[in-house]
C-alpha positions in Angstrom: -3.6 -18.5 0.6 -6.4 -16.8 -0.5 -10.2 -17.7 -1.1 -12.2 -16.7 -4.4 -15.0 -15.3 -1.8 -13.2 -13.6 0.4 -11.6 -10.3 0.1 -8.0 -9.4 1.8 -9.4 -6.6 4.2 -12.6 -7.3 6.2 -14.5 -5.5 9.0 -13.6 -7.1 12.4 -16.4 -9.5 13.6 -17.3 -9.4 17.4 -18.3 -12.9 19.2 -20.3 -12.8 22.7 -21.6 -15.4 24.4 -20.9 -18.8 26.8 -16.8 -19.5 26.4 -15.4 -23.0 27.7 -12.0 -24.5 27.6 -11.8 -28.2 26.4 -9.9 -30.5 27.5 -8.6 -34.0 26.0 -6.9 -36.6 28.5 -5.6 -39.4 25.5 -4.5 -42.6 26.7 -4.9 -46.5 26.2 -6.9 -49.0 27.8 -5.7 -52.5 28.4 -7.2 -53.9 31.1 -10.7 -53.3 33.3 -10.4 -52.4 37.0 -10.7 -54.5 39.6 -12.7 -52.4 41.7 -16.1 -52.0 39.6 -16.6 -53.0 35.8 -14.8 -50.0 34.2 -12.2 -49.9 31.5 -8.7 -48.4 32.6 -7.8 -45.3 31.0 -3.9 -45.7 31.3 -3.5 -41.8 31.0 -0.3 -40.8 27.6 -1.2 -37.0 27.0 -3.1 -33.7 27.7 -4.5 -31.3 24.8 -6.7 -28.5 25.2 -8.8 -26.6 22.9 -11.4 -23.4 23.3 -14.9 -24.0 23.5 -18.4 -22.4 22.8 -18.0 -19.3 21.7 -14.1 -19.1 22.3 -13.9 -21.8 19.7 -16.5 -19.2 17.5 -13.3 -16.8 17.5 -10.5 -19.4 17.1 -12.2 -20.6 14.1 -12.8 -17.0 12.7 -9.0 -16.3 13.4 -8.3 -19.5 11.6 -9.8 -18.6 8.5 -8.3 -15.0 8.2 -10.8 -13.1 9.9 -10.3 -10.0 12.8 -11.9 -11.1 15.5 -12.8 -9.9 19.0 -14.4 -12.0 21.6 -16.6 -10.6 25.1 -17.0 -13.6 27.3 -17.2 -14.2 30.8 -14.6 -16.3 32.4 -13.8 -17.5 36.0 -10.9 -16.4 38.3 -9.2 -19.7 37.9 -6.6 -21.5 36.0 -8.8 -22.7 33.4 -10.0 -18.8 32.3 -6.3 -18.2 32.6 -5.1 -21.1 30.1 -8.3 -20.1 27.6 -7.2 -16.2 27.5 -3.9 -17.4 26.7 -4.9 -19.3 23.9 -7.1 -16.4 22.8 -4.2 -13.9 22.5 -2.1 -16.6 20.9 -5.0 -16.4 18.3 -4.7 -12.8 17.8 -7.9 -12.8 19.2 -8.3 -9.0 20.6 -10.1 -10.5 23.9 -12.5 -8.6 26.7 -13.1 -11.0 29.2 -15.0 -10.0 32.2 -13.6 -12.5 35.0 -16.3 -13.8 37.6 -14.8 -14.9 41.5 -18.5 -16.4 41.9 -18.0 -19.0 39.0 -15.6 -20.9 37.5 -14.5 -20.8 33.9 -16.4 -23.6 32.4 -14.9 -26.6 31.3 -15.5 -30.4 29.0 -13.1 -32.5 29.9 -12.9 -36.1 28.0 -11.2 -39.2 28.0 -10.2 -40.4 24.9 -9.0 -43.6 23.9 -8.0 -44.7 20.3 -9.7 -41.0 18.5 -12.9 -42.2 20.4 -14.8 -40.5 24.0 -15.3 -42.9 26.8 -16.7 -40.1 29.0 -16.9 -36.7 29.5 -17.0 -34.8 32.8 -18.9 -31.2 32.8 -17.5 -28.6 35.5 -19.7 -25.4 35.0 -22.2 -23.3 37.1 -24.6 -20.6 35.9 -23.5 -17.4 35.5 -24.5 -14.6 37.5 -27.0 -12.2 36.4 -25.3 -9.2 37.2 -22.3 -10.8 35.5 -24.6 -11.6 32.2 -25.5 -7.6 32.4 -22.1 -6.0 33.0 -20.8 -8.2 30.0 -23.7 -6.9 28.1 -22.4 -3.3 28.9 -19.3 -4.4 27.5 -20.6 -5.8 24.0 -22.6 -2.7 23.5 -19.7 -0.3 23.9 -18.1 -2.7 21.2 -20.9 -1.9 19.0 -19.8 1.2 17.1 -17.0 -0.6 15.3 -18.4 -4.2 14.5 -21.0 -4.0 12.0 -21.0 -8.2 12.2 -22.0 -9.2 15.7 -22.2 -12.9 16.4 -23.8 -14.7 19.9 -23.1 -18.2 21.1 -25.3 -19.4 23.3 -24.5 -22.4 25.2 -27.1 -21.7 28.2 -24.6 -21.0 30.8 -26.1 -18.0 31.8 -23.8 -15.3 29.5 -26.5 -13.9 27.4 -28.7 -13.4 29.6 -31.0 -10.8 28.5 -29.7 -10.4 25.4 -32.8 -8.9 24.0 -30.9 -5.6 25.0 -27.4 -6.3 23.3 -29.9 -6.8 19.8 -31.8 -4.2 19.7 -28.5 -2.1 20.8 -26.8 -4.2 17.5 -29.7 -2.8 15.6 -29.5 0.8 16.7 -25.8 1.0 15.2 -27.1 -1.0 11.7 -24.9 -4.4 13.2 -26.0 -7.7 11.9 -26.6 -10.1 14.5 -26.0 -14.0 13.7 -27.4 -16.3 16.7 -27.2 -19.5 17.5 -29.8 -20.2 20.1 -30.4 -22.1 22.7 -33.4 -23.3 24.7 -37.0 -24.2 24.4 -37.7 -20.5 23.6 -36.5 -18.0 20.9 -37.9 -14.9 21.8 -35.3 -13.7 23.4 -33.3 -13.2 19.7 -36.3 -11.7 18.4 -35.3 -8.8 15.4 -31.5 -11.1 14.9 -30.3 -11.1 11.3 -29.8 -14.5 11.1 -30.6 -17.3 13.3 -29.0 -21.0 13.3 -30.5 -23.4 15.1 -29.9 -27.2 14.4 -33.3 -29.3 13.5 -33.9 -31.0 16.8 -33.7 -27.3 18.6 -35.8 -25.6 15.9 -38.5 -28.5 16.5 -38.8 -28.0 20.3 -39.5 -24.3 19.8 -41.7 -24.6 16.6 -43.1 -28.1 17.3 -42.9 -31.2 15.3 -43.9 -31.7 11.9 -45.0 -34.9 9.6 -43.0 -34.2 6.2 -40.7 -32.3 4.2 -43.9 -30.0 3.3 -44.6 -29.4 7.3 -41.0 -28.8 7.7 -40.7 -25.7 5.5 -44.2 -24.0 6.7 -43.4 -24.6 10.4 -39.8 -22.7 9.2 -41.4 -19.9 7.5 -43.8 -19.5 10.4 -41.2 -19.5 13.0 -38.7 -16.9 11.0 -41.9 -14.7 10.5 -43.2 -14.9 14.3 -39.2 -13.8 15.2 -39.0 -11.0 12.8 -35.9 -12.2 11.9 -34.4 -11.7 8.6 -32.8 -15.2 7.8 -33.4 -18.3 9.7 -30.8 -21.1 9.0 -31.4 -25.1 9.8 -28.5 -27.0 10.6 -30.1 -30.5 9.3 -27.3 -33.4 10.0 -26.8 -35.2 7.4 -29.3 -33.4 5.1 -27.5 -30.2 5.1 -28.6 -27.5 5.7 -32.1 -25.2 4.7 -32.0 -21.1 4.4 -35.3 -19.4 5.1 -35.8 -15.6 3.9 -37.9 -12.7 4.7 -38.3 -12.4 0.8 -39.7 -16.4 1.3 -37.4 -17.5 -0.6 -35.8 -20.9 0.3 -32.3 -22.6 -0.3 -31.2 -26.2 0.2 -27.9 -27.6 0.6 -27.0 -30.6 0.8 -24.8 -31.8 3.8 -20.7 -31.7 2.9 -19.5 -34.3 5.6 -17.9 -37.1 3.7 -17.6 -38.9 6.8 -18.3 -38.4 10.4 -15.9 -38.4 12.9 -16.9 -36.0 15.7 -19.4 -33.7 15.8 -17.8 -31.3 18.8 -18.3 -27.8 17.6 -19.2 -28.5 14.3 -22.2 -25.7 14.5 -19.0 -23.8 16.1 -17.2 -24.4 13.0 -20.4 -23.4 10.6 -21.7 -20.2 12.3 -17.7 -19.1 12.2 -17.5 -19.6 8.6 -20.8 -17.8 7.6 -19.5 -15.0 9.5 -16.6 -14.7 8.0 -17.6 -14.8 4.4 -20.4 -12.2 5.3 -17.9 -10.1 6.9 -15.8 -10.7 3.9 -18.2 -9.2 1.6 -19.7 -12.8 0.2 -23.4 -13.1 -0.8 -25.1 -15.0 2.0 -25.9 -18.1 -0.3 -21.9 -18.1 -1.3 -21.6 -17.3 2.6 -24.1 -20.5 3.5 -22.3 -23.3 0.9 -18.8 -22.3 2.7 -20.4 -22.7 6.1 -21.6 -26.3 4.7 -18.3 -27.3 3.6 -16.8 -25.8 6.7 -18.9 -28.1 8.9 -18.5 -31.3 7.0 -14.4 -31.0 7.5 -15.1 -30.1 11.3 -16.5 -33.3 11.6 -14.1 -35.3 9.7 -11.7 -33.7 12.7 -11.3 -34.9 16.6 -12.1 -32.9 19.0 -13.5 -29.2 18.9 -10.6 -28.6 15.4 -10.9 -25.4 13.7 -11.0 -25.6 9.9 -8.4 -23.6 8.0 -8.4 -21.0 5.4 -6.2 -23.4 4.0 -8.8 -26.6 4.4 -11.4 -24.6 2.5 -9.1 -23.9 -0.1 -8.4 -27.8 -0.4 -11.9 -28.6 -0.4 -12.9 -26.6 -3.4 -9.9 -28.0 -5.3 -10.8 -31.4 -4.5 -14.1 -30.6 -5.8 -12.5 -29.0 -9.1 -10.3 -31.3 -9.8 -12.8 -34.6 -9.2 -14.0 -37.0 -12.3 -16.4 -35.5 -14.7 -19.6 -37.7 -13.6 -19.0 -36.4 -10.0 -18.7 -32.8 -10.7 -22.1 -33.7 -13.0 -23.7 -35.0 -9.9 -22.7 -32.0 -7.8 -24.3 -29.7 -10.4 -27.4 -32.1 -10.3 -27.1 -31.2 -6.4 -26.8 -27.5 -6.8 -29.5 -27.6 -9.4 -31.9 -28.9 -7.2 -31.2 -26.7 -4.2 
């Protein structure tokens, strides 16, 4: 099935960054335990689904796209099961395995479509492990011209100030999205997508709509960055350009199920209609829609070439005084 903005043939996109594998123990409760005031999980099944930047590439794979990932993952059975569902992908994977920490995992339980908790096995990754998989990106370089990092904060791109301007040296475009109380470290990106509440922590808070914008054009200007995208919930999503123009889109999500690796789901998309030859506005709406199925989905769910495609026909085909609003929407963008 094939998508009005994307062609047939694309450059391969190349993901770095934090991988994890997630994992989903489903089961009922029925009864609270009679050692401490706790529901029983009465455990029924196991699923498991990538993570972090892994899920960057599964999503990209899912909507057509050649992908490569470079990742760090632990000497373990959990790096193990998360290469595996890589290659099942046909994601062309160059994972750098690291005996000093283990691949990292989420593990939830999950009872009726809903988390009752969530247990977190990671460590930080070495720093000579960070620069050896740095090594490895670069020499990846010469054939990506679409580079995309993931940062979770587990210690992969460390010191990726390097890998950029390396991405920049070959004419890559580098999407990012960041993590932490500072940016400076994507300084010169292409693109940078950080969700509201992480864009306010770096840029400090603003009042109104008004302070919003001029905090967002200060920010993209002090980063030299090209484009700065702001994931915004429920509001959408707001484009910033060096050219100062800005774009507005309001959010897809019809309703909210999960948000686990929505941003995942969005960055994934953008890349892929960029890669794809789309113009970065055509490339911004599909990363919208793109997010507001992810979150209609349990779990960390990839969203189809195929969901897309239903999505814009559902659109088409709706009553006349919707498709009236929508252009109201788009008009006001």
């Amino acid at each position: 099935m094939k998508h009005p903005h994307l062609r047939s043939v694309s450059p391969t996109v190349l993901v770095v960054g934090d991988s994890m594998l997630d994992r989903y123990w489903d089961g009922s409760v029925e009864r609270i335990s009679p050692e401490a005031p706790v529901p029983v999980l009465r455990f029924g099944r196991e699923w498991e689904r990538a993570g972090g930047a892994a899920n960057v590439a599964a999503n990209l794979a899912a909507l057509g796209g050649r992908t490569t990932l470079a990742t760090l993952l632990g000497k373990d059975e959990a790096g193990d099961r998360l290469a595996r569902l890589m290659r099942e992908e046909g994601i062309d994977l160059h994972e750098l395995q690291c005996a000093d920490m283990p691949t990292v995992q989420k593990i939830r339980a999950v009872c009726r479509q809903h988390q009752m908790l969530r247990i977190d096995i990671e460590q930080q990754a070495p720093s000579d492990a960070a620069r050896s998989l740095c090594e490895i990106a670069c020499g990846l370089l010469p054939r990506h011209p679409w580079v995309v990092l993931s940062d979770y904060g587990k210690g992969a791109l460390t010191g990726c100030e390097r890998l950029i301007a390396r991405a920049r040296e070959h004419g890559c475009r580098v999407l990012v999205d960041p993590k932490g109380q500072s940016f400076d470290r994507y300084r010169g990106a292409w693109l940078l997508k950080p969700n509201e509440s992480e864009a306010a922590a770096v840029a400090g808070p603003w009042k109104d709509e008004h302070g919003f914008q001029q905090a967002m054009h200060a920010l993209r200007e002090r980063l030299e960055l090209t484009h700065l995208l702001v994931t915004r919930g429920e509001r959408g999503m707001a484009l910033f350009s060096a050219n100062g123009r800005m774009l507005q889109i309001a959010s897809a999500a019809r309703e909210v199920f999960d948000v686990s690796g929505a941003g995942d789901t969005a960055l994934a998309a953008l890349a892929a209609f960029l890669a794809a030859g789309a113009t970065l506005e055509n490339a911004v709406r599909q990363a919208n829609v793109a997010a507001g199925i992810a979150v209609g989905k349990v779990g960390t769910s990839v969203v189809s070439l195929q969901d897309l495609v239903r999505a814009d026909a559902e659109v088409a085909t709706a009553p006349v005084p919707e498709r009236q609003r929508a252009a109201v929407q788009l008009m006001r963008r």
